[in-house]
N, C-alpha and C positions, 0 to 999 in steps of 0.2 A: 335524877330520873327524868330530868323534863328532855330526855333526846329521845322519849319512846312517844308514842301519836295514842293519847290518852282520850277515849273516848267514855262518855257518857251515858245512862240510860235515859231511855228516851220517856222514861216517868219521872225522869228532871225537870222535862220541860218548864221552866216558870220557878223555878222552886231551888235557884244555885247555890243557896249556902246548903243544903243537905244532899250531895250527891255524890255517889259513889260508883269510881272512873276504873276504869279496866284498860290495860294499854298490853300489847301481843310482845314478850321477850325473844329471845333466840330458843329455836327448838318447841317444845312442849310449854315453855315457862309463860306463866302469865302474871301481871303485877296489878297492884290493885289499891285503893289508896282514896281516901274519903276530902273531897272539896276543897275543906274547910280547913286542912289540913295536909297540903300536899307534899310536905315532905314527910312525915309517916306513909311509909309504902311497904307492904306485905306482897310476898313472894308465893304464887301458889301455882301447883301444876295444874293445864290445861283438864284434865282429868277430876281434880278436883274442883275445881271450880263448876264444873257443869253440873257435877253432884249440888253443888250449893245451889245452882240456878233451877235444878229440878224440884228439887227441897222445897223453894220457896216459890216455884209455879204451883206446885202440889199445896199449898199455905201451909206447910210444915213447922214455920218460925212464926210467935209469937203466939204460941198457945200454952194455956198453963194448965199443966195437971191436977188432977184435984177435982 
């Protein structure tokens, strides 16, 4: 996977062991894949991934029920 241009968020800044890289595939496809551990790479579509990025502008993740 390292022939794709793996980019960063930019709430990395400072902080490399915990960052999670997003890199652009052919077509729609986008991969995605944490630091610390870059050969684990998950495959998700352009489409889904924005939903994830609204999610989690909206602080949708890490709220507990109850």
């Amino acid at each position: 996977m390292s022939r794709f241009e793996w980019r960063k968020s930019s709430f990395s800044e400072g902080h490399t062991e915990a960052c999670v890289e997003v890199a652009a595939g052919p077509g729609e496809a986008r991969w995605m894949r944490e630091s610390a551990e870059p050969e684990t790479v998950m495959g998700v579509s352009a489409a889904a991934l924005g939903g994830l990025v609204r999610v989690v502008r909206a602080g949708g993740l890490g709220r507990r029920a109850g």
